[in-house]
Kinemage of the C-alpha trace (Angstrom):
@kinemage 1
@onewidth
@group {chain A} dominant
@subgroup {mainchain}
@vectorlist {calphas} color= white
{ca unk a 1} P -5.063 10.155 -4.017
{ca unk a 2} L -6.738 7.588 -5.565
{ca unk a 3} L -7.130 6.202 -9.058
{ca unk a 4} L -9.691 7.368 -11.897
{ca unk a 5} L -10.220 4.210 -13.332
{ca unk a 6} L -8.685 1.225 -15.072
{ca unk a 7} L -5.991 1.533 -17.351
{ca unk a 8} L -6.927 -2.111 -19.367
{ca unk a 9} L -10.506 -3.473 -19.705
{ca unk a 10} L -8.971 -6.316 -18.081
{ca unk a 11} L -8.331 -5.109 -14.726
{ca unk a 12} L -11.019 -3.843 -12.037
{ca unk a 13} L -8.935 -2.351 -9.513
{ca unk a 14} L -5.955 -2.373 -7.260
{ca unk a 15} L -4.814 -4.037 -3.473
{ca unk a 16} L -1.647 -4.560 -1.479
{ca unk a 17} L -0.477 -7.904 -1.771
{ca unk a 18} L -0.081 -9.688 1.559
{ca unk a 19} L 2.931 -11.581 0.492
{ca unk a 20} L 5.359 -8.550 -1.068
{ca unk a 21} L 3.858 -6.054 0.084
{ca unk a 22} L 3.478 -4.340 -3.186
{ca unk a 23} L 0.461 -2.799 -4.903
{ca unk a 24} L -0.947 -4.602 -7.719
{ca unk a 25} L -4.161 -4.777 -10.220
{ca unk a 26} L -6.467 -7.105 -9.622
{ca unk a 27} L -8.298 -8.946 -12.482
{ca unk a 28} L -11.833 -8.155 -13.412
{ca unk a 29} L -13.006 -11.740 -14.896
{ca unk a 30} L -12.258 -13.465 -11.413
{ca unk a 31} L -11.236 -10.506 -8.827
{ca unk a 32} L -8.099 -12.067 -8.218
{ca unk a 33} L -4.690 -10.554 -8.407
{ca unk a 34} L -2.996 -10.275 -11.493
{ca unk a 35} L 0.365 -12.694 -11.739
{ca unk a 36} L 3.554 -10.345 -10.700
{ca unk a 37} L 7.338 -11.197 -10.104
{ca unk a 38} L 8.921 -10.017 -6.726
{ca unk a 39} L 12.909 -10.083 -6.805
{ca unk a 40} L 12.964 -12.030 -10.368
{ca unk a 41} L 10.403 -15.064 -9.237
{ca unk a 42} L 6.561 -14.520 -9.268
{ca unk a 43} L 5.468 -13.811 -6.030
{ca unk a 44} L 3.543 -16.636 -4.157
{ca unk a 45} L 0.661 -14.474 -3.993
{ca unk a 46} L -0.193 -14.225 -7.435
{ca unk a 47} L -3.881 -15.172 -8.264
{ca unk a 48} L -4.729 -14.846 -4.790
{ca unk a 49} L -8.022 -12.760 -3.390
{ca unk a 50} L -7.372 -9.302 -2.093
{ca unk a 51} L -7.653 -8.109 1.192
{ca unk a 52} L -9.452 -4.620 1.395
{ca unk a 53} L -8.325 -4.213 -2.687
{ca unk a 54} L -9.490 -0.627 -4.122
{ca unk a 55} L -12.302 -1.077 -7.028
{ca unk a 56} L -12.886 1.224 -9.586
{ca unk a 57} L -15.885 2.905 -10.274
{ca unk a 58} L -18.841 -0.023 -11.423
{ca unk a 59} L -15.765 -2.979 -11.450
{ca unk a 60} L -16.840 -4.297 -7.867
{ca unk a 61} L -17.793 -8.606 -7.519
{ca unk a 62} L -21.386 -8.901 -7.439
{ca unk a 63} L -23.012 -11.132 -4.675
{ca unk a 64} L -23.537 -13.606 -7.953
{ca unk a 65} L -20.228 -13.225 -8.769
{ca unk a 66} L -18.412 -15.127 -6.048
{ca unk a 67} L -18.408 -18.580 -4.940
C-alpha cells in the first residue's frame, strides 16, 4: 500500500533510512531526508540522500535539480 500524497507542502516523499532502518519523509526543497531522532539522539543519517526513496505524485528531483 502506498501513500496518496504528502501530508506537508514541505515534504516530497518517503525512504528507508540506511542508518536506523526506519521510514522517513524526505524534504522537497533539497530531496534529502528530513532530521529524525533514533533512541533519543538524531540519527546520523539525517539530511542524507535516499536510497530507492518513494516520491509522490509530481514531487520527483528534476535532472536540473541535482548537483
Amino acid at each position: 500500500m502506498s501513500k496518496a500524497g504528502p501530508r506537508s507542502a514541505h515534504y516530497a516523499g518517503r525512504g528507508t533510512c540506511p542508518t536506523c532502518d526506519t521510514t522517513e519523509l524526505i524534504r522537497k526543497r533539497d530531496h534529502k531526508f528530513r532530521s529524525h531522532r533514533r533512541m533519543g539522539m538524531y540519527c546520523l543519517g539525517s539530511n542524507g540522500a535516499p536510497v530507492a526513496p518513494v516520491w509522490w505524485p509530481g514531487m520527483e528531483p528534476t535532472a536540473e535539480g541535482q548537483q
